[in-house]
N, C-alpha and C positions, 0 to 999 in steps of 0.2 A: 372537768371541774369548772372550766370557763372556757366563755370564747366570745367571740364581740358579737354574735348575734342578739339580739336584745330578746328575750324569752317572756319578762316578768313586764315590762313597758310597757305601757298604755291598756291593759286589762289586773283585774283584778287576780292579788296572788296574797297566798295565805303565810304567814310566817315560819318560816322554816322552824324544825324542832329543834334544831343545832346548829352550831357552827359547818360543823362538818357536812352536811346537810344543804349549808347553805350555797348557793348559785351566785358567785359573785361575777360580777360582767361590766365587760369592757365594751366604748364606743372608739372611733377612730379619732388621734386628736387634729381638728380643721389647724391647728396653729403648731404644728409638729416645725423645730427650728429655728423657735423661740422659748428660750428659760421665759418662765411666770411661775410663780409659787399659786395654788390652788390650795383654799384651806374648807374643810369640813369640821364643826363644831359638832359636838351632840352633849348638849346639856344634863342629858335624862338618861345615859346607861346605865345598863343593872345588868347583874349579873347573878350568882349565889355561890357562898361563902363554901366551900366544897367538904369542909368539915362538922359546920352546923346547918347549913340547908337556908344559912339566913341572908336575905335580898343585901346586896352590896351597890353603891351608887358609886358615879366617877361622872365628871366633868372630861370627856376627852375631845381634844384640838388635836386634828391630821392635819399636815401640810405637805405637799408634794412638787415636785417639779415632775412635769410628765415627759414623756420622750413620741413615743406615737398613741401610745395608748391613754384615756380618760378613763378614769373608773365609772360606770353607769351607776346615778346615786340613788335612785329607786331600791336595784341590787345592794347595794351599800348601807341603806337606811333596813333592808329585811335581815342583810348578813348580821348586822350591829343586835338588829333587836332581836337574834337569835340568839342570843349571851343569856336569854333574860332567864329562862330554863336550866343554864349551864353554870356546873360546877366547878367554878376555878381560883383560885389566887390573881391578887391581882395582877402582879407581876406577870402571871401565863397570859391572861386577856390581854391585857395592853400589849407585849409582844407579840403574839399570837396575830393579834388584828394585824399589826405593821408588817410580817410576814409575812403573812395572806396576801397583803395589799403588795408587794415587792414581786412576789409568785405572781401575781395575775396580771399587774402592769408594767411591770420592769421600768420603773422610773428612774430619771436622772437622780432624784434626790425623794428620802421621806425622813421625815419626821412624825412623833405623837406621843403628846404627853396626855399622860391617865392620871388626872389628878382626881383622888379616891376623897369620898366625903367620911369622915373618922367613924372607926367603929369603938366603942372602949374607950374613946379617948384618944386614939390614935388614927391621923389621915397617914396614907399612903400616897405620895404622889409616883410616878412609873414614868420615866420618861426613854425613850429608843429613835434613835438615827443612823441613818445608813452612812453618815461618812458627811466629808466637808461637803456644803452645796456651791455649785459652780458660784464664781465670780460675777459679780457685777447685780446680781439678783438680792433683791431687797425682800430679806425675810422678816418680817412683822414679827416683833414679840405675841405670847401665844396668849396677853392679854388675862389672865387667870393671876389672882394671888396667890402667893406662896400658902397657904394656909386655907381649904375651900372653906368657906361656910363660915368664913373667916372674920367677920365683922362688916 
């Protein structure tokens, strides 16, 4: 499923059909034995509503504390946008992602909130952590209103 060789990196690579499909890949981390919190935004996920077939939007912010492993973001920006196809709840995406990303790079600490743009009238926000993050490490609010699209 993964491994730190970089496969997808510096040539052109077509979008996975699926999650499952997709190639997510690690690099080795140069600053392994140092906590830093790494965060990935993506403004623009989509997904599809797995009951009506209808495009679903989320603001999601990752954060991580790595341990040896970096997640390769090339890989990460294909696995993401392989949702776009995929029928899920949001609740499965958002966990699902954090998951993956725990499976592949065994980090010190993750976080990531899926904060859903409302369908109906109703936002979802999804929020999953692995546990307390080490001491002394300054984790940044995830900067997102309680409410997307929110005013």
């Amino acid at each position: 499923m993964s491994d730190k060789t970089t496969t997808q990196l510096g040539q052109q690579t077509a979008l996975p059909a699926s999650p499952e499909e997709a190639k997510l890949e690690w690099v080795p981390n140069p600053q392994a034995g140092v906590d830093y919190v790494t965060r990935f935004t993506c403004p623009e996920f989509t997904s599809l509503c797995p009951v009506t077939g209808q495009p679903d939007f989320a603001h999601l912010v990752i954060d991580y504390i790595a341990d040896e492993r970096l997640v390769e973001s090339k890989s990460l920006k294909l696995y993401l946008g392989s949702f776009r196809n995929h029928g899920a709840f949001h609740e499965d995406c958002t966990v699902a992602i954090a998951r993956r990303l725990v499976e592949v790079l065994k980090p010190k600490w993750l976080r990531i909130g899926g904060y859903w743009y409302p369908r109906g009238g109703i936002p979802i926000d999804v929020f999953y952590q692995t546990g307390e993050a080490p001491a002394g490490v300054w984790i940044p609010d995830q900067g997102v209103p309680p409410y997307r699209g929110r005013g």
